[in-house]
C-alpha positions as CSV (number, residue, x, y, z in Angstrom):
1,X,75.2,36.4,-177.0
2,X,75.3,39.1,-175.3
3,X,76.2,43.1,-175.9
4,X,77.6,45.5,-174.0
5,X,79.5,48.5,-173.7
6,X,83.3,49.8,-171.3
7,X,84.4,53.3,-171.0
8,X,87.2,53.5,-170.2
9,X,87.9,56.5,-168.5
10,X,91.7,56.2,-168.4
11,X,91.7,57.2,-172.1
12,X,88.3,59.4,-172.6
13,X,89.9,62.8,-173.4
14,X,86.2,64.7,-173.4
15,X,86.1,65.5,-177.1
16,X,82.3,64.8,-177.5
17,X,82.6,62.9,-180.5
18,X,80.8,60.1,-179.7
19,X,78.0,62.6,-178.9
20,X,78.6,64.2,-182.7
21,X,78.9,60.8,-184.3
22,X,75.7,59.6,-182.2
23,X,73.5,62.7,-183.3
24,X,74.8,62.4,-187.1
25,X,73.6,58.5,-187.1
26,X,70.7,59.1,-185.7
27,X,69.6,62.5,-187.2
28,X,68.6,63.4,-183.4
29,X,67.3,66.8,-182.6
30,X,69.0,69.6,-180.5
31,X,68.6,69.8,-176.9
32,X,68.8,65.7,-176.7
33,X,71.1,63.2,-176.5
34,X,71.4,59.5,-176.6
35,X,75.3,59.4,-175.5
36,X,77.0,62.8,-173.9
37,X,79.9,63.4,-171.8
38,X,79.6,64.8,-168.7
39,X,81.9,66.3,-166.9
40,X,83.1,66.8,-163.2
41,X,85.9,68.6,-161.5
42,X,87.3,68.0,-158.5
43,X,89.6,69.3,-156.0
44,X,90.8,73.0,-155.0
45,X,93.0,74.8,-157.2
46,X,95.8,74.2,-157.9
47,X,95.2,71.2,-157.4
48,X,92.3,70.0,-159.8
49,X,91.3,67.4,-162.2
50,X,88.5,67.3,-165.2
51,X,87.1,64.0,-165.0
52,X,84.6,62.7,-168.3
53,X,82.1,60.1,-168.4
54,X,80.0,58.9,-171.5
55,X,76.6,58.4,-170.5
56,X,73.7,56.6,-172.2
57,X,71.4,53.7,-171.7
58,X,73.0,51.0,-170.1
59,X,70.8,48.3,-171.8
60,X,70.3,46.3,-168.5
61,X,69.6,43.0,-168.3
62,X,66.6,43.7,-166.0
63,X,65.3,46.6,-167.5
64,X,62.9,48.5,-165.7
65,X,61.8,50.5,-169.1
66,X,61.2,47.5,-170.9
67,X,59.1,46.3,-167.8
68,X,57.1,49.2,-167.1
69,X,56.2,49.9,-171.0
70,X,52.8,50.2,-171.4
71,X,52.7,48.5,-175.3
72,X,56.2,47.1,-175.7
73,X,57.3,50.1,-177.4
74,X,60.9,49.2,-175.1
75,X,62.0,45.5,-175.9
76,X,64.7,43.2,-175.0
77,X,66.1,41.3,-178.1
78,X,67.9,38.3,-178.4
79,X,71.6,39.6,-178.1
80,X,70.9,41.9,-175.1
81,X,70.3,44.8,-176.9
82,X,67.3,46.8,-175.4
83,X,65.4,48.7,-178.4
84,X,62.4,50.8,-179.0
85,X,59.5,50.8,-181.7
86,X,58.4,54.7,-182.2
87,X,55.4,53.3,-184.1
88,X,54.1,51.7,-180.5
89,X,54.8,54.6,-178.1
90,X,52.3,56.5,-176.6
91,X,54.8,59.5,-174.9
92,X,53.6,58.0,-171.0
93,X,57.3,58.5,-170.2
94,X,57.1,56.0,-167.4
95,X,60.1,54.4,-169.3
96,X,61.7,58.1,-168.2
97,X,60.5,57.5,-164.8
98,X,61.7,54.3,-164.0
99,X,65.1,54.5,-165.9
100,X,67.2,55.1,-162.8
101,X,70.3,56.4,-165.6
102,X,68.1,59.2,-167.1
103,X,68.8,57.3,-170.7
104,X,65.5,57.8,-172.1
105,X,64.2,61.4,-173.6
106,X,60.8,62.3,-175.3
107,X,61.6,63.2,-179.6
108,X,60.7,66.7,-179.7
109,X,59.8,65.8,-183.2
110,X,57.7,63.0,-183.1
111,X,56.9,63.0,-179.6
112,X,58.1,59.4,-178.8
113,X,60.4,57.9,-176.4
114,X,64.3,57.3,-177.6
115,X,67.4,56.4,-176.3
116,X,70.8,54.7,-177.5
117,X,69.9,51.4,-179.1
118,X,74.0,50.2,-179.6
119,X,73.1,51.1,-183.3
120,X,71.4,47.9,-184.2
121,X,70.8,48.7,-187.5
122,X,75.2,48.4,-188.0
123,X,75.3,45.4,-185.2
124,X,73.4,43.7,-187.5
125,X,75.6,44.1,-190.5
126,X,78.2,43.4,-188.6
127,X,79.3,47.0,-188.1
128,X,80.5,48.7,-184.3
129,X,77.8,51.1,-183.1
130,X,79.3,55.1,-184.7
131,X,80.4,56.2,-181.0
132,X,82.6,53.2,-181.1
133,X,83.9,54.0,-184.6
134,X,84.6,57.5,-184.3
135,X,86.6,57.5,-180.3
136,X,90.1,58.8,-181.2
137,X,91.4,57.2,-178.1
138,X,89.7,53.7,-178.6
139,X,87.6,54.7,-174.7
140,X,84.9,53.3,-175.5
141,X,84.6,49.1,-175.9
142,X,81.5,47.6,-177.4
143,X,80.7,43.5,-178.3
144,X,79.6,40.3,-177.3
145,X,80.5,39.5,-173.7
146,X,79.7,36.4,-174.0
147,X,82.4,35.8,-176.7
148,X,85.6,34.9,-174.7
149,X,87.5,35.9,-177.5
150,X,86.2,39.8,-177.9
151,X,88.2,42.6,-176.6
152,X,85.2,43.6,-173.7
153,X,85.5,39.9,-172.5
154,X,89.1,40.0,-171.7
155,X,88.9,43.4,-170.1
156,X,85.8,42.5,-168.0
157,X,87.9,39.4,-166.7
158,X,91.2,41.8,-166.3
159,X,90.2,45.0,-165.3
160,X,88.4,46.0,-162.4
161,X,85.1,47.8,-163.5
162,X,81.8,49.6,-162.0
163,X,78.5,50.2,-162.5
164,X,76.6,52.9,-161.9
165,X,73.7,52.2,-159.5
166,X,74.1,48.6,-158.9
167,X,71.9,48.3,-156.3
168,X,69.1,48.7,-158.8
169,X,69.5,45.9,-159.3
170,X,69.0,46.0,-163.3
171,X,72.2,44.1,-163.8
172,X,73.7,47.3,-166.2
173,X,75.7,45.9,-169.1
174,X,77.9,49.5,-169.1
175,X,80.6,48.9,-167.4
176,X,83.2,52.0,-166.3
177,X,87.4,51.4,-166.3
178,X,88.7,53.9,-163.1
179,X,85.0,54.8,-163.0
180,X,84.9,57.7,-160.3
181,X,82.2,58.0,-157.5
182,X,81.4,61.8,-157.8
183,X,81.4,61.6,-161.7
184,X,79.0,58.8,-161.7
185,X,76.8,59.4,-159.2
186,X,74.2,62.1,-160.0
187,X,73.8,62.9,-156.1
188,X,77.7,63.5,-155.4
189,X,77.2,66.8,-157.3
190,X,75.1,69.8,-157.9
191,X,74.6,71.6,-160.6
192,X,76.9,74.9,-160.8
193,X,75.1,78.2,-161.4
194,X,75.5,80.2,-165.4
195,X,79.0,79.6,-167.1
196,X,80.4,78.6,-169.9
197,X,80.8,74.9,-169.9
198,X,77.5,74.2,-168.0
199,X,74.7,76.1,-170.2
200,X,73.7,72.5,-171.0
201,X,72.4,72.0,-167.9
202,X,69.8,75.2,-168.1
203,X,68.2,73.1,-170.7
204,X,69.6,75.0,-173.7
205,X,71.0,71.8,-175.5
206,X,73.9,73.1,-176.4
207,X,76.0,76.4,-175.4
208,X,75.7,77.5,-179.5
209,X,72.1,77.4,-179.2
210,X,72.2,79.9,-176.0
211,X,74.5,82.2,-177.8
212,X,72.0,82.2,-180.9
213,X,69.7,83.8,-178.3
214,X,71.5,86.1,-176.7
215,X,72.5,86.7,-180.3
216,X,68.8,88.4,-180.8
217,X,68.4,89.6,-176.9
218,X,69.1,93.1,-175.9
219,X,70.3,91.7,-171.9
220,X,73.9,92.7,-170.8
221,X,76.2,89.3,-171.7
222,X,79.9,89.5,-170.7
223,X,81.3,86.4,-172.1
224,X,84.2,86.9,-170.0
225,X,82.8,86.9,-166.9
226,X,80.9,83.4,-167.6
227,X,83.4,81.3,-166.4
228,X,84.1,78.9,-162.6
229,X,85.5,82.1,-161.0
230,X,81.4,83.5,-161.4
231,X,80.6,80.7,-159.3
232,X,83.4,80.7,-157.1
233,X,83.0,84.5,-156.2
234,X,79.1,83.9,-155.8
235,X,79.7,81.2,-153.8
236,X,82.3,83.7,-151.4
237,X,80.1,86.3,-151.3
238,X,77.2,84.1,-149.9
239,X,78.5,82.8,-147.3
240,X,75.8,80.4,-146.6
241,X,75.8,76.6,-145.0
242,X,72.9,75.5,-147.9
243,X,74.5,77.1,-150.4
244,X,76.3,73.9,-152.0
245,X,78.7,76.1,-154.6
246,X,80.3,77.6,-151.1
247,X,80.6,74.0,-149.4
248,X,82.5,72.8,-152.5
249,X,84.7,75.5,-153.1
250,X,85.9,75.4,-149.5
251,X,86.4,71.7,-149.0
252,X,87.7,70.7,-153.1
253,X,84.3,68.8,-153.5
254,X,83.7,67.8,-157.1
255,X,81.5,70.3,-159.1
256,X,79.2,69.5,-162.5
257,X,80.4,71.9,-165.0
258,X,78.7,70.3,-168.1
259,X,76.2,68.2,-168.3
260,X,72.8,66.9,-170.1
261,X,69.2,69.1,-170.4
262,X,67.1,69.0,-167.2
263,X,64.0,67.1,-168.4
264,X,62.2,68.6,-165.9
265,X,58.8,67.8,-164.1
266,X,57.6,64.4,-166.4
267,X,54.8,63.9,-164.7
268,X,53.0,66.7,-164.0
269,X,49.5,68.6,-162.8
270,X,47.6,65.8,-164.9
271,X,49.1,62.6,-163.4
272,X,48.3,64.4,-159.6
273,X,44.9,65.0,-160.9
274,X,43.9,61.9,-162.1
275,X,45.0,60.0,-159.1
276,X,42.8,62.9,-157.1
277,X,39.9,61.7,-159.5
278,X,39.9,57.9,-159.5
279,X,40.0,58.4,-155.4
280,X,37.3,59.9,-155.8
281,X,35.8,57.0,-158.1
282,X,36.5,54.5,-156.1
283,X,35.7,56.1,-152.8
284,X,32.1,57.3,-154.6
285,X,30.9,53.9,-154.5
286,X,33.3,52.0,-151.8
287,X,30.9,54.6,-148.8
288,X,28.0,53.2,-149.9
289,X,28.9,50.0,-149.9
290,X,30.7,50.0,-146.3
291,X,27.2,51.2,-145.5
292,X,25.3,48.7,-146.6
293,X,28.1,45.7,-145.3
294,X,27.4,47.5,-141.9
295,X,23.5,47.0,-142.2
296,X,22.6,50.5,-143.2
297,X,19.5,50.8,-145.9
298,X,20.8,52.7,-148.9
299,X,18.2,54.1,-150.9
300,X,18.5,53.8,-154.7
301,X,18.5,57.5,-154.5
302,X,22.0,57.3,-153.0
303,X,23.3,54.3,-155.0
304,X,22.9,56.5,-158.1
305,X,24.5,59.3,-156.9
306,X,27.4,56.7,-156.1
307,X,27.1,55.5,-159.7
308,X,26.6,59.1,-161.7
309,X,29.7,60.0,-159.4
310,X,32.1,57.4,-160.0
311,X,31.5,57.6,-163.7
312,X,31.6,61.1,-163.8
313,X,34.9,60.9,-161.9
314,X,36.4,57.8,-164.1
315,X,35.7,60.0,-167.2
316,X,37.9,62.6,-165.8
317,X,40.6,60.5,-164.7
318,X,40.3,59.2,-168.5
319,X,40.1,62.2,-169.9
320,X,43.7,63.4,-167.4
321,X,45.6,60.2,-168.5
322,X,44.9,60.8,-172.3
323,X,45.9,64.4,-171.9
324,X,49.6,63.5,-170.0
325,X,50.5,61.6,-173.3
326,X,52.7,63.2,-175.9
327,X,50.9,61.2,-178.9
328,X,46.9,60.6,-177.6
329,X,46.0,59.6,-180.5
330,X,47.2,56.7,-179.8
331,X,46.0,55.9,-175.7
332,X,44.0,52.6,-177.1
333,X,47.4,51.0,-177.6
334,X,47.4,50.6,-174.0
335,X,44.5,48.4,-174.6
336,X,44.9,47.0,-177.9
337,X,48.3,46.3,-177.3
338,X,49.3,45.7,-174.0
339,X,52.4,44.6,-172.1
340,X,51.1,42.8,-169.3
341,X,54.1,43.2,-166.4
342,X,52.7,47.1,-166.5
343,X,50.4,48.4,-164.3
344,X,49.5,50.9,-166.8
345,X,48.0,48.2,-168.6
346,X,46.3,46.5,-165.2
347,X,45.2,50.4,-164.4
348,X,43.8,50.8,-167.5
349,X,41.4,47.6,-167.9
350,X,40.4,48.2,-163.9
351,X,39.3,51.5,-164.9
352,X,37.7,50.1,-167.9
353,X,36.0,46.9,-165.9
354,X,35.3,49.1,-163.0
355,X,33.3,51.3,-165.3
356,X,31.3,48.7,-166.6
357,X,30.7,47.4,-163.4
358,X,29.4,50.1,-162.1
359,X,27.3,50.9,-165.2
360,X,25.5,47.3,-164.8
361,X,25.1,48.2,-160.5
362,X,22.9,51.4,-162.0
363,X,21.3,50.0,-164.5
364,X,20.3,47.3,-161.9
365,X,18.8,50.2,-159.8
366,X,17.5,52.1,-162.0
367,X,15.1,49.6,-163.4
368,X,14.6,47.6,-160.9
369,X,16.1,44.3,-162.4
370,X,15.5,41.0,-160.1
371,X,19.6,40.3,-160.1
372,X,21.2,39.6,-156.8
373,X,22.8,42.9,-155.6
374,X,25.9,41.2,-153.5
375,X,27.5,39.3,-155.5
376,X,27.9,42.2,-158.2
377,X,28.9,44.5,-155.4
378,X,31.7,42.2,-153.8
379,X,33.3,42.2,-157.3
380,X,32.8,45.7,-158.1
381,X,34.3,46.8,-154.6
382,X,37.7,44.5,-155.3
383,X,37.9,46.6,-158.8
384,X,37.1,49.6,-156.6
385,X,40.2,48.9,-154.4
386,X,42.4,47.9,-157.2
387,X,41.7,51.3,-159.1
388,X,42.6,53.0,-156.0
389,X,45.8,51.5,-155.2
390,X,46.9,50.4,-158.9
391,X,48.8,53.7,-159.4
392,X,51.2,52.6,-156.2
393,X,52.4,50.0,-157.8
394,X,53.2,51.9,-161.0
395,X,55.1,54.2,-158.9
396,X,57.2,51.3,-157.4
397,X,58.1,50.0,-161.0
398,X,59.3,53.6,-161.7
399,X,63.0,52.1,-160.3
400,X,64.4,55.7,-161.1
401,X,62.7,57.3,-157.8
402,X,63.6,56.0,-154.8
403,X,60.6,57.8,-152.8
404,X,58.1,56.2,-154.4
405,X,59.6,52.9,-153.5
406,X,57.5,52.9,-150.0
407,X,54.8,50.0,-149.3
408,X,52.7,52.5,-147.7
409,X,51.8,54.3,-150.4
410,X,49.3,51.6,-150.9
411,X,47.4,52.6,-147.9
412,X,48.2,56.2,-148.7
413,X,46.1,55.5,-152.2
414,X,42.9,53.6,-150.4
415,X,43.2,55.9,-147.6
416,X,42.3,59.3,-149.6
417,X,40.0,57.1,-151.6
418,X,37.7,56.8,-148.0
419,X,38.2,60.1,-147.2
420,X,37.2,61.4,-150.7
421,X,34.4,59.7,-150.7
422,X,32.9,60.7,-147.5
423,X,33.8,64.3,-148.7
424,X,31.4,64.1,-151.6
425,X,29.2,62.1,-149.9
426,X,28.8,65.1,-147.3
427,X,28.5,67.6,-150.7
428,X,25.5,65.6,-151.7
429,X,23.9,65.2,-148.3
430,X,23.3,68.9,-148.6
431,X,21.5,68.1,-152.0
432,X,19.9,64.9,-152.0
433,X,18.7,65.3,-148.2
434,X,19.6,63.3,-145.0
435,X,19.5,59.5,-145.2
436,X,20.0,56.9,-141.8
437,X,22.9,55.5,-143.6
438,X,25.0,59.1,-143.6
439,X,25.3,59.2,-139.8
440,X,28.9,56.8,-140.4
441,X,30.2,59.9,-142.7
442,X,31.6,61.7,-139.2
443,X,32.7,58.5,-138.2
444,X,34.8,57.3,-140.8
445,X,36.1,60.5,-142.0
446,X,37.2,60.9,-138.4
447,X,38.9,57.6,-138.8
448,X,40.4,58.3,-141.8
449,X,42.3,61.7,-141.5
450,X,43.9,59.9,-138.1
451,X,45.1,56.8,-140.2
452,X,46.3,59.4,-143.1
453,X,48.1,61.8,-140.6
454,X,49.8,58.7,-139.5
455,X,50.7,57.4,-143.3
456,X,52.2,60.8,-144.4
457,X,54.3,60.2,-141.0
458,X,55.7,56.9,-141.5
459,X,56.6,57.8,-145.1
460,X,58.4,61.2,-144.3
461,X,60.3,59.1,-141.7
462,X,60.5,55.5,-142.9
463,X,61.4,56.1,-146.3
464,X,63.3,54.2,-148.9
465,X,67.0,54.3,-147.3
466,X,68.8,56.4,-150.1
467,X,69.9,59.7,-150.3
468,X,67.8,60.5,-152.7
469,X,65.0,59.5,-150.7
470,X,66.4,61.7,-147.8
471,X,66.5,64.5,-150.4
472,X,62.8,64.3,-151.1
473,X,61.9,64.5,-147.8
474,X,63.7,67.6,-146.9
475,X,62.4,68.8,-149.7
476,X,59.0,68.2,-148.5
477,X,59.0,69.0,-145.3
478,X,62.3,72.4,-145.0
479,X,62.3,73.3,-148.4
480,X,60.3,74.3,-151.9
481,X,57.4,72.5,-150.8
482,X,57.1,73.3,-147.0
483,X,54.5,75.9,-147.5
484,X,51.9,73.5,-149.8
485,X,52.8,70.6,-147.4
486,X,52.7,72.4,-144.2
487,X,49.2,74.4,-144.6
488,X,47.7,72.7,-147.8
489,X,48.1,69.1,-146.7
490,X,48.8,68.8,-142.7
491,X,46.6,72.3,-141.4
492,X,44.0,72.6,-143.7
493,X,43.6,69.4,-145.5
494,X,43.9,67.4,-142.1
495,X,43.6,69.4,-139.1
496,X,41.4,71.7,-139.5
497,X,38.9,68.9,-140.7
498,X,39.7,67.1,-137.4
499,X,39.1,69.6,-135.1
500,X,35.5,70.7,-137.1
501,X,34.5,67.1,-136.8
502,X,35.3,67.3,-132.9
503,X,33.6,70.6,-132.3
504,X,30.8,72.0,-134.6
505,X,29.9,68.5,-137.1
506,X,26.6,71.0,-138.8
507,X,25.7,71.0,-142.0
508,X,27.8,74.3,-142.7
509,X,30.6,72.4,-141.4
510,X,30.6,69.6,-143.2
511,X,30.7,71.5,-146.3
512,X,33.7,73.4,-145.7
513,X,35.4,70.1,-144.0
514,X,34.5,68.1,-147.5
515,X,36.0,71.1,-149.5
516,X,39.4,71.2,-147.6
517,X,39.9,67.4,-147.3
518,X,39.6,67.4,-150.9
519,X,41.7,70.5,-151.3
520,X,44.2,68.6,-149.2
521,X,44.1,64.8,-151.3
522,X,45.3,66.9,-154.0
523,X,48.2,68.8,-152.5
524,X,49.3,65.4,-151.3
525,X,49.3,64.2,-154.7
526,X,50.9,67.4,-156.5
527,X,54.0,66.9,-154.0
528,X,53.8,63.3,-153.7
529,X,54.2,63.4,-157.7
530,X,56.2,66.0,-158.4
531,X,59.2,66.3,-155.4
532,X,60.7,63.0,-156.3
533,X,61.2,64.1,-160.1
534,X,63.3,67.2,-159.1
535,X,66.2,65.1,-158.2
536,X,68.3,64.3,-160.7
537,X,69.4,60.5,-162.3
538,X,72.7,61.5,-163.9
């Protein structure tokens, strides 16, 4: 047994009640949706068409959400269905991220993950889920595909059907009737500017909950005027090659004119600031032990500094995880109840055993315990590696953004962990005094910044080969990040260093190299994290 859903957009008319009927079930709040309608139009007038697509969760056969849930809040049952438990979820919305169909949403009242769940609660009382029951054109198709004898099985072996995204490869189990390209892919359009039918897409939920406010503002509103032509005109009167309203009104391209709330940044100052702090974890103790594998005396003056460091560090990459969750009080789930195929879960017990680890390498030095040194520090430097590189392959199980999908953001990850910890290495040189060992600092942070300049390089130009990858980089590199990326990552978090370390390696120097290589890990990180989310997944 298996359940799935057709739309069939010969017959979807665009009334919305599938969206009413899905809310009513559900008791879901405004400004989300489980199942909407979105809607495209395309050519040039006269000549135009209103095209409308249900969207919702596609409850894949390989669902990414289910694999990247930290504590099985997402689940796969028996019949295909994929459900949630609210009572599991910890708000991480990497389910959000790695949803490539933009299905999933955070309950503004309970601050859990939801999404359609085919109404399992009438499935299993043998009931159609309420979209189904309330169509009045019969557009949308729900039942066992496995069931030769149900009305989705004889259209999927008579009709020809799509998929959004199939090469995914989740295996959706949504299939579209005279699906069209521009409706269902989220990159064949841009959102229009203010009108009528797309307030949704400013966020607003619903266009009765922007009148409400405008209701109570004292700004100029001409409902009037909030129509296509607004766009149209604008587009006219800016007569500008970027400016995608002007392209599609002069070539009939299809526009969005209503659509779903922007969710916005997910992920967001926290999630770049804890992957700044566990660098600096694991580089803390990875410099000294690179030392000491190249034959360098480390005194235990310096080893706890490493240690005092990299705990310091861990706590605050603790502390930033905890306080990206929309229910915190319950992060020990990730622990306590822990769905192994995420590397949430593997992050979290390397932070946890790394900790430890590190604890036990201080105590040893501290009190001069007679326990061979090696050994523990072998181990300790795997976990050091793994905590800086774990988050990489989170980001590759988040299938929703393609630019995270590069294999080099693993030596991106281990690189900034090196140079991070060389940076406060040099910082505590100044404090702790100069020791033999410190003379590799110039070396490797030399070293380093050439190998990272190099990284950023391949993955600006050998990125994942979608357009949305494309997108990201442009981004990046021409538009709202240019400025951070340009003179916060490449000038002063990499160059500058370079040529200080070339010319005038003082101590004065090496302050102001550590501060701007550390200044320049975390503008990496806040564009690295945050471009990738601004393009949209339906």
């Amino acid at each position: 047994m298996k359940y799935g859903f057709i739309i069939d957009n010969r017959k979807c008319i665009g009334c919305h009640a599938c969206t009413t009927a899905c809310k009513s079930e559900h008791d879901i709040a405004v400004g989300v949706n489980r199942t909407y309608v979105k809607q495209v139009e395309k050519g040039e007038f006269p000549n135009t068409r209103r095209i409308f697509s249900v969207m919702r969760c596609n409850h894949c056969t390989d669902a990414p959400c289910v694999n990247i849930c930290p504590v099985e809040a997402l689940y796969t049952r028996d019949d295909g269905i994929v459900d949630f438990d609210n009572n599991r979820c910890i708000g991480c919305k990497s389910c959000m991220q790695a949803c490539p169909y933009d299905a999933l949403y955070i309950d503004p009242d309970n601050k859990t993950a939801a999404k359609c769940n085919y109404c399992a609660h009438r499935v299993e009382v043998g009931r159609a889920p309420a979209c189904v029951e309330v169509c009045p054109e019969h557009a949308i198709i729900a039942g066992d595909m496995d069931n030769p004898n149900t009305e989705i099985s004889f259209l999927l072996s008579r009709e020809q059907v799509s998929v959004r995204k199939p090469e995914k490869g989740t295996n959706p189990n949504l299939f579209y009737i005279n699906g069209d390209f521009q409706s269902l892919n989220p990159e064949a359009t841009d959102k229009s500017g203010p009108g009528l039918w797309n307030s949704q897409a400013r966020g607003v939920g619903h266009y009765a909950k922007a009148a409400e406010k405008m209701l109570h503002s004292n700004d100029d509103v001409n409902l009037l005027q909030m129509s296509i032509d607004n766009d149209i005109e604008a587009a006219y009167q800016k007569e500008d090659s970027e400016n995608p309203n002007y392209i599609d009104v002069l070539n009939g391209k299809a526009r969005r004119v209503y659509d779903t709330p922007d969710k916005g940044i997910l992920w967001g100052w926290e999630v770049s600031a804890y992957i700044t702090s566990k660098a600096i974890a694991a580089g803390a103790f990875l410099i000294p032990f690179i030392a000491i594998l190249l034959g360098y005396e480390v005194s235990d003056t310096s080893k706890l500094w490493s240690v005092g460091i990299s705990l310091m560090f861990l706590g605050l990459t603790g502390l930033f995880l905890v306080m990206d969750l929309d229910r915190p009080d319950r992060f020990l789930n990730v622990l306590l109840r822990p769905q192994w195929n995420s590397w949430l879960v593997k992050g979290g017990y390397t932070i946890t055993i790394f900790g430890l680890l590190v604890t036990f390498w201080g105590a040893i030095t501290l009190f001069g315990w007679n326990i061979p040194e090696m050994p523990l520090l072998w181990i300790t430097a795997f976990f050091a590696i793994m905590l800086a590189i774990y988050t990489a392959f989170l980001f590759a199980q988040a299938k929703g953004r393609d630019f995270w999908q590069s294999p080099t953001l693993v030596i991106h990850m281990i690189v900034h962990s090196i140079m991070a910890g060389v940076a406060v290495f040099a910082l505590v040189l100044l404090i702790s005094g100069y020791e033999d060992w410190m003379i590799i600092l110039k070396n490797i942070m030399f070293s380093a910044i050439l190998v990272n300049l190099f990284v950023l390089l391949i993955e600006l130009t050998i990125t994942h080969p979608t357009t949305a990858a494309k997108t990201v980089v442009k981004m990046i590199t021409k538009g709202e990040y240019k400025t951070l990326f340009w003179i916060g990552v490449v000038l002063l978090g990499n160059i500058i260093p370079l040529i200080l370390l070339l010319t005038i390696p003082n101590n004065t120097t090496i302050v102001l190299i550590a501060i701007l290589v550390l200044i320049g890990i975390y503008d990496t990180e806040k564009i690295w994290v945050e471009a990738p989310q601004r393009i949209p997944l339906a």
